[in-house]
C-alpha positions in Angstrom: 112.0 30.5 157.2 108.9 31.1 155.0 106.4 32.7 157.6 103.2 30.9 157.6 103.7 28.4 155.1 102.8 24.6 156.0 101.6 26.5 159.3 99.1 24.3 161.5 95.0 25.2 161.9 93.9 27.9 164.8 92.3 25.1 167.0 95.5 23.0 166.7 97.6 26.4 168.1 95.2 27.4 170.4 94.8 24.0 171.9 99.1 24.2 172.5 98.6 27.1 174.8 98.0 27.5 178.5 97.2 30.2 181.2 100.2 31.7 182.1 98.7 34.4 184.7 98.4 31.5 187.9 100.9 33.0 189.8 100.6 36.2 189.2 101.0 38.9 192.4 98.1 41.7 192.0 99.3 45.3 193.9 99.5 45.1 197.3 97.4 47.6 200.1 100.5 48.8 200.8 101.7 49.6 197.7 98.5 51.8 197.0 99.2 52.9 200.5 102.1 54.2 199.2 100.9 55.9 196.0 98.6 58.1 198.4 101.4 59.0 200.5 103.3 60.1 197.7 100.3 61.8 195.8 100.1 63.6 199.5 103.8 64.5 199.4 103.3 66.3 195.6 100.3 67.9 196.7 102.0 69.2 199.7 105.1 70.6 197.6 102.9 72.2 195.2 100.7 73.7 197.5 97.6 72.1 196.2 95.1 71.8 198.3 93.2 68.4 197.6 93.2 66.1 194.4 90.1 65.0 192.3 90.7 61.4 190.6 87.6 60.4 188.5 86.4 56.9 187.2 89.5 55.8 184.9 93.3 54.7 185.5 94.2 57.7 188.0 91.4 56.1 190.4 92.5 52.9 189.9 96.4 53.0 190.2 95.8 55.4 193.6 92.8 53.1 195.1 92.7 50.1 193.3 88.8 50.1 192.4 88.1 49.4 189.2 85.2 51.8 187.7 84.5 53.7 184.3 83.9 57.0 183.5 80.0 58.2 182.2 77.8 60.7 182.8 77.7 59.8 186.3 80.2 61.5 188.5 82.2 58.8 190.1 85.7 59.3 191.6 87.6 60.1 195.0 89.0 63.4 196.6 92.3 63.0 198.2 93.0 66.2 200.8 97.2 66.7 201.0 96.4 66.0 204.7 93.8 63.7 205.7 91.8 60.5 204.5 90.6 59.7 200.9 86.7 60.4 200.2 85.2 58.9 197.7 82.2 60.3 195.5 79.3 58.0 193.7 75.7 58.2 193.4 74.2 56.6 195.9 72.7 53.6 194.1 75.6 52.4 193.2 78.0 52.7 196.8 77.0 49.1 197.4 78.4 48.2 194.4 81.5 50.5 194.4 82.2 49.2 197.8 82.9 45.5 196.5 85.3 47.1 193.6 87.3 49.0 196.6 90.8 48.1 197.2 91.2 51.1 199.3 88.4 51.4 201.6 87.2 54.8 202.9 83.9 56.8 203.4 81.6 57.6 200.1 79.8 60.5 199.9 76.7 60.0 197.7 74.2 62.2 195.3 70.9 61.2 194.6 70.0 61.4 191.0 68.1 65.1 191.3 71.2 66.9 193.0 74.3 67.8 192.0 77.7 65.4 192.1 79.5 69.4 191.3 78.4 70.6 194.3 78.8 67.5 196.8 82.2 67.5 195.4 82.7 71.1 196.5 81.0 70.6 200.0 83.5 67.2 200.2 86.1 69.7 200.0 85.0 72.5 202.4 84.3 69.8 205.2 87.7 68.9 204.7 89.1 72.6 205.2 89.5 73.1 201.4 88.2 76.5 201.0 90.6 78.6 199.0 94.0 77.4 197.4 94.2 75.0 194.1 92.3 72.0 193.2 93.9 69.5 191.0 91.8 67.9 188.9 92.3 64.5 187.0 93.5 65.2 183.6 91.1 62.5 181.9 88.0 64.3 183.3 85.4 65.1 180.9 84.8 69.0 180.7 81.2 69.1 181.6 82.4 67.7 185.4 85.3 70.0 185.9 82.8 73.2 184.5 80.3 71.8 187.0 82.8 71.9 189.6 83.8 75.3 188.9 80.7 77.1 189.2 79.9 75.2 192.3 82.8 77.2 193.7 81.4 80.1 192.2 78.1 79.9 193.7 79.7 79.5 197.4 81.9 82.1 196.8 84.8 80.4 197.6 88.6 81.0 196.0 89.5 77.8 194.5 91.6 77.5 191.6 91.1 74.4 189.6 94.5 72.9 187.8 95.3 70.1 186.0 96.7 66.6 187.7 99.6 66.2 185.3 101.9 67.6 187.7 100.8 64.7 191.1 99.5 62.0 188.6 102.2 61.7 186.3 104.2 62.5 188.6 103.5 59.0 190.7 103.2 57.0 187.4 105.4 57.5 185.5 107.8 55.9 187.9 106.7 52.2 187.4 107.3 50.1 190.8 109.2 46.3 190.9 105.5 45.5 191.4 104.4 47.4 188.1 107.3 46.1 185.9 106.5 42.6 186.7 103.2 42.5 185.5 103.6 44.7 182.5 106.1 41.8 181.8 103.9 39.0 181.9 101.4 40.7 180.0 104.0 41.1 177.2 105.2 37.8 176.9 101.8 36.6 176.8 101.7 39.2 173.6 104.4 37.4 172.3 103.4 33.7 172.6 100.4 35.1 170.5 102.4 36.5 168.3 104.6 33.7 167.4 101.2 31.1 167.3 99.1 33.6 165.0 102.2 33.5 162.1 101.8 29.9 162.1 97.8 30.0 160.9 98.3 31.9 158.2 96.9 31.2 154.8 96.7 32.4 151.4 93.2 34.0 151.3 92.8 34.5 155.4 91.0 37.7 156.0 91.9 40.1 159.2 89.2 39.5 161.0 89.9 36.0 161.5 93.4 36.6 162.6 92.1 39.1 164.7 89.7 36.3 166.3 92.6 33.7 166.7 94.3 36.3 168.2 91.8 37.7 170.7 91.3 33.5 171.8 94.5 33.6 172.1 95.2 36.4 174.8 92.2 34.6 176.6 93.4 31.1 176.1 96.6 32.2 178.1 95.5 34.1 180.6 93.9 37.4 179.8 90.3 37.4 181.1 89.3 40.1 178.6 91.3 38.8 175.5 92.9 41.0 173.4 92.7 44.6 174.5 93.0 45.9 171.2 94.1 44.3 167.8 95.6 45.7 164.2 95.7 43.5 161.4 96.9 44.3 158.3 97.7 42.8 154.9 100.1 44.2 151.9 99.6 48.2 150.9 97.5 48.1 153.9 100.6 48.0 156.1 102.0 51.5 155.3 98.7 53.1 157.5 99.6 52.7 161.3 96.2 52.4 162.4 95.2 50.3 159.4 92.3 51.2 156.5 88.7 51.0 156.0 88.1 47.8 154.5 91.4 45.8 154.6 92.6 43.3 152.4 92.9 39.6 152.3 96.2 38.0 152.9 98.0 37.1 149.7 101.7 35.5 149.2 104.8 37.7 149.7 102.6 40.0 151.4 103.6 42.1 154.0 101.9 41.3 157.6 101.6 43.8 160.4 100.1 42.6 163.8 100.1 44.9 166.2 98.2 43.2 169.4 98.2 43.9 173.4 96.8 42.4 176.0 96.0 43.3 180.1 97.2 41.6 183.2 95.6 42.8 186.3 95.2 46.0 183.9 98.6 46.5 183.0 99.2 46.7 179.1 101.3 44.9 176.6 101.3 46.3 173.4 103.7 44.7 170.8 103.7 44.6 166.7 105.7 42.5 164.0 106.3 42.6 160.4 107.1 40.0 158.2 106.5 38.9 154.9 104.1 36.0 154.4 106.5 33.9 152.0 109.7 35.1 150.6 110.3 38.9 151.0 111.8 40.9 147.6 114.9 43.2 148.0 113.2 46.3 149.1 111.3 44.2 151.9 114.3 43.6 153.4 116.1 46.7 152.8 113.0 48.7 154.5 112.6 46.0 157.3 116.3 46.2 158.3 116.5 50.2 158.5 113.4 49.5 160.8 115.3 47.2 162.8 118.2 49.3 163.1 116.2 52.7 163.9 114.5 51.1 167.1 118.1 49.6 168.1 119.7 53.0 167.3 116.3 54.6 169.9 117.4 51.7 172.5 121.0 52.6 172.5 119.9 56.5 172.7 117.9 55.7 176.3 120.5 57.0 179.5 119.4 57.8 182.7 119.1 61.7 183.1 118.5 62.2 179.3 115.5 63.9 177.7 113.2 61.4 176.6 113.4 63.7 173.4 116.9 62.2 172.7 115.4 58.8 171.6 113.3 60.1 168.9 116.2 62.1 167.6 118.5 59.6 167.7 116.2 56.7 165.8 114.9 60.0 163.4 118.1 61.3 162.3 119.4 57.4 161.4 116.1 56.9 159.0 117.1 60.5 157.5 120.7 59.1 156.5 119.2 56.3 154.7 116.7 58.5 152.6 113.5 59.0 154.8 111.7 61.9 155.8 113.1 64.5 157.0 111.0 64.9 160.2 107.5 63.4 159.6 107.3 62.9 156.3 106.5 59.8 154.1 108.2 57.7 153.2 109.7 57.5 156.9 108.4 57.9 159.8 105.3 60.0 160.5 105.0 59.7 164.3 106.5 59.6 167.5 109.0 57.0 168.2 107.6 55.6 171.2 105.4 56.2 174.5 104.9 54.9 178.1 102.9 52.1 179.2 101.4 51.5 181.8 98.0 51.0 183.4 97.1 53.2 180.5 98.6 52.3 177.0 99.5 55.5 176.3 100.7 57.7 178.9 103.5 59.7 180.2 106.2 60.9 179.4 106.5 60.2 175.6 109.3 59.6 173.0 109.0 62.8 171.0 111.0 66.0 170.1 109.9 68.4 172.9 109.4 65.8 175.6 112.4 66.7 177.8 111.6 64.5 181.0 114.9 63.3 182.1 114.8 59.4 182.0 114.7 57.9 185.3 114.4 54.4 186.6 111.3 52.9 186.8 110.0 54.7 183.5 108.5 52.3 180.5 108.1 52.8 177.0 107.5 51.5 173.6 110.0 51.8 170.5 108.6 51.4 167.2 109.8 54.0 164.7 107.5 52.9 162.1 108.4 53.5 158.2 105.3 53.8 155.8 105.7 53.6 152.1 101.8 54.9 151.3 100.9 52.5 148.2 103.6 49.8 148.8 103.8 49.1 152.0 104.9 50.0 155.7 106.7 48.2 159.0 106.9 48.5 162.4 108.4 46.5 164.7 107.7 47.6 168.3 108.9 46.4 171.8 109.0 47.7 174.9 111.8 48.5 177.4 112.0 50.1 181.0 114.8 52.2 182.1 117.0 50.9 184.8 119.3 52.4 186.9 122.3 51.0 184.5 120.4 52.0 181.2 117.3 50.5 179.3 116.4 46.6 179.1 114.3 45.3 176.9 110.6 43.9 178.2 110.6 42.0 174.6 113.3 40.5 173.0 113.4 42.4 169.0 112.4 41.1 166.3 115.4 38.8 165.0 115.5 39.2 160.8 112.5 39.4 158.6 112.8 35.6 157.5 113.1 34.2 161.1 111.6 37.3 162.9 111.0 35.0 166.4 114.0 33.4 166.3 113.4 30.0 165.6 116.8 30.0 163.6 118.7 31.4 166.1 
């Protein structure tokens, strides 16, 4: 199969698809319910004494309200005992009150005081006076140093920690709820995969794949379209995170398209190489070691293992067949894979040094990219959660570099 020969126009493919989110079950109350109590039960373990989540993911997945972080302190305290507080300005708790899944009290600053100290007066009306704070990892310095000399200026003994230990510790373990929408956000992914290879042309520049691609996610169901998008042509393939003025797409170039999307702010993030006419011997060479040093990471994946073991296991293949060794080009110059969640990137990771025991529930990516700097590079990432039996693949692989989607098959 020549990729993207004879393929059809963009308003022919995007006029095939449909939204394929209509049925699709957000989180329940309960199960946030649920994430509290846990959170609680950490806290409790680990003798920490309340939790700050700020405006991001953490105060999403826990609450379900939907807010970014700025300048403006906005985010929740959750004692280990007691009711959730949540902390705005107070222009905006009308507002935050409609984003609330979780509903609970708000405790507002006015633009002249200080969020740093409410927080801290938050947290002695709720008997939190000495002890450790845990504080959401993704909070910007400037908050957490306001917080801590507000504790300093009352004199009280609070330690201030990092989240890692309750967050992570909640979401890393993805929920039957969790795994189903992170799989309808990837096959979405995938139906725009396998319609973008069909519109391309001799002479097509990335940004209007990248446009096809983004009315794609939205065509199918994903409000926001794309939430992020890597196009690249040729050389430009060997850079992970692409160059600064990409090329246009010739013939028997190599294509990377590496393209996620959100459902109900759960990600997909999936990529696919191929070559854009007939691929030469080294092509396929390079594109088949890919191939077989993700399925050598899937086979690695067992319950109880370090996470670590996937890396090494897809790193030390590439090394028998020439690449590297560790991070070096031409091989493989970054982790093999990371988890996915309401974040793209989060916790734990496929990389020497992660030791997190796999566990059930747990989702990642596997794409042992190999870059050839001046020739060109391949990755061919999907995504797999661990089960109680071993790993199963959210994405089906890619199938061979002539018929990557199977067609053939």
């Amino acid at each position: 199969m020549s990729i993207g020969i004879g393929g059809s126009t963009a308003e022919i493919e995007l006029d095939k698809l449909t939204d394929m989110t209509t049925d699709v079950a957000p989180i329940s109350l309960d199960e946030y319910q649920q994430r509290i109590t846990k959170a609680q039960q950490l806290m409790r373990e680990q003798n920490i004494s309340a939790l700050y989540l700020n405006a991001g993911t953490n105060l999403t997945y826990f609450t379900g309200t939907v807010w970014y972080a700025s300048e403006r302190l906005v985010g929740a305290i959750l004692p280990a005992q007691g009711d959730l507080i949540y902390i705005a300005p107070w222009f905006e708790v009308s507002t935050l009150s409609g984003f609330m899944q979780i509903k609970s009290e708000v405790a507002s600053w006015h633009e002249h005081e200080s969020p740093y100290q409410l927080v801290i007066d938050v947290l002695k009306n709720n008997n939190c006076v000495q002890g450790t704070i845990a504080v959401d990892e993704s909070t910007a310095f400037f908050a957490v140093d306001g917080m801590i000399n507000a504790a300093k200026d009352q004199n009280l003994s609070l330690d201030f920690t990092s989240s890692k230990s309750i967050t992570a510790g909640c979401r890393m373990i993805k929920s039957a709820s969790e795994i189903a929408l992170l799989q309808r956000a990837k096959d979405i992914t995938m139906v725009v995969h396998r319609a973008v290879a069909k519109i391309l042309t001799v002479g097509i520049t990335t940004a209007e794949v990248t446009d096809f691609i983004n009315r794609a996610h939205r065509k199918l169901g994903a409000p926001k379209g794309s939430s992020f998008c890597i196009v690249l042509f040729g050389q430009d393939t060997a850079y992970p995170h692409g160059v600064k003025e990409p090329k246009t797409l010739d013939s028997n170039d190599m294509v990377l398209i590496d393209t996620g999307c959100l459902v109900q702010g759960y990600n997909s993030d999936i990529t696919r190489s191929y070559v854009f006419g007939e691929a030469n011997e080294k092509q396929r060479a390079v594109w088949l070691h890919e191939k077989t040093a993700q399925a050598q990471g899937f086979a690695a994946a067992r319950i109880s293992s370090p996470c670590e073991t996937i890396d090494i296991a897809a790193r030390d293949y590439l090394e028998t067949q020439g690449y590297g060794p560790d991070y070096q080009v031409p091989g493989l110059p970054h982790r093999t894979g990371h988890g996915v969640g309401l974040d793209i990137h989060e916790w734990p990771y496929l990389v020497r040094g992660d030791k997190t025991p796999l566990a059930a529930g747990m989702c990642f990516s596997n794409e042992p990219m190999l870059c050839l700097y001046g020739e060109f590079g391949v990755r061919l990432e999907d995504h797999f959660y661990m089960t109680t039996s071993g790993p199963k693949w959210f994405s089906e692989p890619a199938h061979s570099i002539d018929d990557p989607f199977g067609y053939e098959a």
